[in-house]
C-alpha positions in Angstrom: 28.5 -18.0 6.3 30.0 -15.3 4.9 27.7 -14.4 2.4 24.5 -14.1 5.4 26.3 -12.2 7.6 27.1 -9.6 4.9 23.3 -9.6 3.9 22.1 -9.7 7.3 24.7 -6.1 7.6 22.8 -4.8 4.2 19.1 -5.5 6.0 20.9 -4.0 9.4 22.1 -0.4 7.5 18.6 -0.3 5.1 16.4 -0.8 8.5 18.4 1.7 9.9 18.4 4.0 8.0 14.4 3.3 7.3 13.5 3.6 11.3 15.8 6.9 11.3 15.4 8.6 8.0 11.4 7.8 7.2 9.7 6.3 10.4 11.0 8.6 13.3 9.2 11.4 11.3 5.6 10.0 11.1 3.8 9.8 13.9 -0.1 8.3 13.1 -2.9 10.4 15.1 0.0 11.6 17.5 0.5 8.1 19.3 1.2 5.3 15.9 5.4 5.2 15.1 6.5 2.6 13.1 9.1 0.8 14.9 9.9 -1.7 11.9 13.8 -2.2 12.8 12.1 -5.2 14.9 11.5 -6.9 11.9 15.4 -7.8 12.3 14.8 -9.8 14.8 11.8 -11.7 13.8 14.2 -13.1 11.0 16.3 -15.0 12.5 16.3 -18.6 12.1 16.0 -21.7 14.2 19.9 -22.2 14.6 21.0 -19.1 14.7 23.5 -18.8 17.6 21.7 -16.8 21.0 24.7 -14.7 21.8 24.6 -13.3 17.9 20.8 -12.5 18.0 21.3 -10.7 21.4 24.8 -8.6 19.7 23.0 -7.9 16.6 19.6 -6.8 18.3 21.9 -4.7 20.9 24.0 -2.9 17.8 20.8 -2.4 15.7 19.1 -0.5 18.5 22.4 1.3 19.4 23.0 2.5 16.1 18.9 3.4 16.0 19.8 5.2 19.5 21.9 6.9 18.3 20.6 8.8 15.2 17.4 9.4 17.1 18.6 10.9 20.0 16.9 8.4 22.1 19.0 6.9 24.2 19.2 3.1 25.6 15.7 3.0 25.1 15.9 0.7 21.6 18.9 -1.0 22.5 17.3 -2.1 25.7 14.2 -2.9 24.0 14.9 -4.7 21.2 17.6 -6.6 23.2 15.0 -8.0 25.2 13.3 -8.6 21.5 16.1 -10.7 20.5 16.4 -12.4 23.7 13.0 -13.6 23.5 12.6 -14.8 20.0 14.3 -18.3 20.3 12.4 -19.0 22.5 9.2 -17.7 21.3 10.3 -19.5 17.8 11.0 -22.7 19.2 6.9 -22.3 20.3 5.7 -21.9 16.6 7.9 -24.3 15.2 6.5 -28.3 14.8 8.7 -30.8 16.4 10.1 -31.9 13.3 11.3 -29.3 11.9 14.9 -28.5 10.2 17.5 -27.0 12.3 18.3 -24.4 10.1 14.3 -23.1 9.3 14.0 -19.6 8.7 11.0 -17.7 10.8 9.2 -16.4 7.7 5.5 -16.4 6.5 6.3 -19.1 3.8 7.6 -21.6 6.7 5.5 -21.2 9.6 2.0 -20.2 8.2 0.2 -17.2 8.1 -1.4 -17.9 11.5 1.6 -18.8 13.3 3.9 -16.1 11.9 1.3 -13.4 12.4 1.0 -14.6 16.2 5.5 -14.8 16.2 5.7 -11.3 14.9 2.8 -10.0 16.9 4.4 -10.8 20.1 7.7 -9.6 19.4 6.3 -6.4 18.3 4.4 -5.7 21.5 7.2 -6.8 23.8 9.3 -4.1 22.0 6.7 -1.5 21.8 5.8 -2.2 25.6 9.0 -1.5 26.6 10.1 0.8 24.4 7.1 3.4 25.3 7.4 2.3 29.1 11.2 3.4 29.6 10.0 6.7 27.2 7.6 7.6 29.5 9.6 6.1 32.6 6.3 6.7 34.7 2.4 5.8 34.7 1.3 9.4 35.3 0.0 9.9 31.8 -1.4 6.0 30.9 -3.7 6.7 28.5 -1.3 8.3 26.3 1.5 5.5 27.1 -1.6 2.9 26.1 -2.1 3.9 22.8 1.5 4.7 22.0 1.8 0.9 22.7 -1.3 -0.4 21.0 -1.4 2.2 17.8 2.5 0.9 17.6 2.0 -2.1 17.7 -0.8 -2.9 15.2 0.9 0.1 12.6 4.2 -2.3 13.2 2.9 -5.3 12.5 1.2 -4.2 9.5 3.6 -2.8 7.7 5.3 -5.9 9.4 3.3 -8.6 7.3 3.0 -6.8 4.4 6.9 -6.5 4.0 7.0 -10.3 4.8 4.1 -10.9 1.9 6.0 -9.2 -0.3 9.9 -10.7 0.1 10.3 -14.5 -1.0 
């Protein structure tokens, strides 16, 4: 037990410092930012306790808030994120599975898992780019922060999953 939670920290500080370092700087075509820190939450396995996905999502996007001087607007987000997953998770999982399976492209499929992260992604970007904007005046530009989000997210998304074991 000991030994996760200290990994899960190291995968906390290197997302961190990814999102805040690399990502906050590169914005695709104007609208595209990578918001990979959600790839956190997509981890989280099957038994993993609700009350710890929803502290770790909440300190992740504090911390996130924090060195981006955006503020409550990934904490909020991605703890609605982490909220969700179980409960999205327990969708994509078969019946039978394990109680301690890991959401991951090498348990669930790349169908499934593509579908799992895809959701998550948008639910954060959704939010994420509607408390940014906190109105509808400008929709076009709060549309394709959402999509071009999104789809950059989950790209670099899948091919960080393809490429850890």
């Amino acid at each position: 037990m000991a030994i996760d939670a200290l990994r899960r920290a190291l995968i906390f500080v290197v997302l961190c410092l990814t999102q805040v370092l690399v990502f906050n700087h590169i914005h695709l075509f104007g609208y595209a930012t990578v918001l990979l820190y959600v790839y956190f939450v997509v981890m989280f396995p099957r038994n993993y306790p609700r009350w710890a996905i929803l502290l770790w999502s909440f300190f992740l996007g504090l911390a996130v808030d924090m060195f981006s001087s955006t503020p409550g607007m990934a904490a909020a987000s991605l703890t609605l994120t982490g909220f969700l997953q179980p409960y999205l998770l327990e969708l994509f999982l078969p019946r039978e599975a394990p109680e301690n399976m890991k959401s991951a492209l090498s348990t669930l499929g790349f169908t499934k898992f593509l579908t799992l992260a895809a959701i998550l992604v948008f639910v954060q970007c959704l939010l994420f780019f509607t408390i940014e904007s906190f109105s509808f005046f400008n929709w076009l530009q709060w549309l394709l922060n959402v999509i071009g989000s999104t789809v950059l997210t989950v790209i670099l998304l899948m091919a960080l999953e393809s490429v850890r074991k």
